[in-house]
C-alpha positions in Angstrom: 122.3 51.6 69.0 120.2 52.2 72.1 120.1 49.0 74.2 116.7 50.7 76.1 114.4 50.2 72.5 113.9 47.3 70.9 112.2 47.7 66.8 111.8 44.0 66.5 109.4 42.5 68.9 106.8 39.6 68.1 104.1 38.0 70.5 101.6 35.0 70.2 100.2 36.3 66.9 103.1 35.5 65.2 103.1 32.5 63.4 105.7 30.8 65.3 106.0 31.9 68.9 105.1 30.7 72.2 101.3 31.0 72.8 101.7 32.5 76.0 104.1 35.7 74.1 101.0 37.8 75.0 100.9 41.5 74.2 100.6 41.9 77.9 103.5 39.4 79.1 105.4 41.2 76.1 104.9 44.9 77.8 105.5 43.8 81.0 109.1 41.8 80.2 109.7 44.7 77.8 109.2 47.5 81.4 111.3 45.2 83.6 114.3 45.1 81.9 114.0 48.4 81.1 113.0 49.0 77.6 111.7 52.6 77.2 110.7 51.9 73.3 109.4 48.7 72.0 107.7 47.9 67.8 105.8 44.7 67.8 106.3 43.0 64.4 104.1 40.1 63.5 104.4 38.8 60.7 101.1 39.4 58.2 100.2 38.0 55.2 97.0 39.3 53.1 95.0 36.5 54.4 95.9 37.1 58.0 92.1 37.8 59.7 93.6 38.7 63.4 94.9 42.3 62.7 91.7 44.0 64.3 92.0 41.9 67.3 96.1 42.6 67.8 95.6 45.9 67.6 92.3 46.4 69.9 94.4 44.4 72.5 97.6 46.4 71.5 95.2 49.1 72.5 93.9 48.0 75.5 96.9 47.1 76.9 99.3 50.0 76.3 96.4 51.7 77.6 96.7 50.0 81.0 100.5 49.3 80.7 101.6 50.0 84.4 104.8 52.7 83.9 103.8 54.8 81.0 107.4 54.6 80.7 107.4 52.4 77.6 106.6 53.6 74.4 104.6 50.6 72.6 104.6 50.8 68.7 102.4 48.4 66.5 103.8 46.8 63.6 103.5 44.3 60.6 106.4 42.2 59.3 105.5 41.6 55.8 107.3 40.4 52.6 107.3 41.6 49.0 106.0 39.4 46.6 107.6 38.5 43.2 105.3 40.5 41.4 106.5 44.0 43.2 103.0 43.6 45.1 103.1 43.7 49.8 101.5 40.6 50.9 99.6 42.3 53.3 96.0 43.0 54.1 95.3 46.4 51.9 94.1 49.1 54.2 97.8 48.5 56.3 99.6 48.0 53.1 101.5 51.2 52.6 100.9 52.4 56.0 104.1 54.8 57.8 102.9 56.9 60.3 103.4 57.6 63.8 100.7 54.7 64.6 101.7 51.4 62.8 104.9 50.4 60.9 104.8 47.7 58.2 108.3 46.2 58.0 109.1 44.8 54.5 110.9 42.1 53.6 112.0 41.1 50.0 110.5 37.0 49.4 
């Protein structure tokens, strides 16, 4: 285990952390102590509207992130359904690349 990346990270658009958990207090805690690799993980349901607007600001701000040392990764947290199905919005539903992660959790 590296203690220098965290894969588990959630900010204010989770649905049940601090408000001010902003992307950018997140990045800059994260380049304090150190971190070289951080995943932000909210958790997302298939109703969840804000995706566009966490990852423009996930933009924006790893664009402007002071070190460049810290390699930001965006990511869903999402749970598998009874019926087999991901609750989570479709176009991020089955989504593994070297841009977003979707974490799955069984319900």
């Amino acid at each position: 285990m590296d203690k220098d990346q965290d894969y588990h990270v959630h900010c204010s658009y989770n649905d049940h952390s601090a408000s001010n958990l902003t992307i950018k207090n997140v990045i800059a805690r994260s380049e304090k102590i150190g971190l070289k690799v951080i995943a932000l993980t909210e958790h997302v349901r298939r109703t969840s509207d804000w995706v566009p607007r966490y990852l423009d600001e996930l933009r924006a701000e790893t664009t402007v992130a002071r070190s460049n040392k810290l390699k930001v990764i965006p990511g869903f947290e999402a749970k598998i359904l009874r019926d087999g199905s991901i609750d989570c919005c479709e176009e991020y539903r089955y989504l593994h690349h070297s841009q977003i992660r979707v974490i799955v959790n069984a319900e």
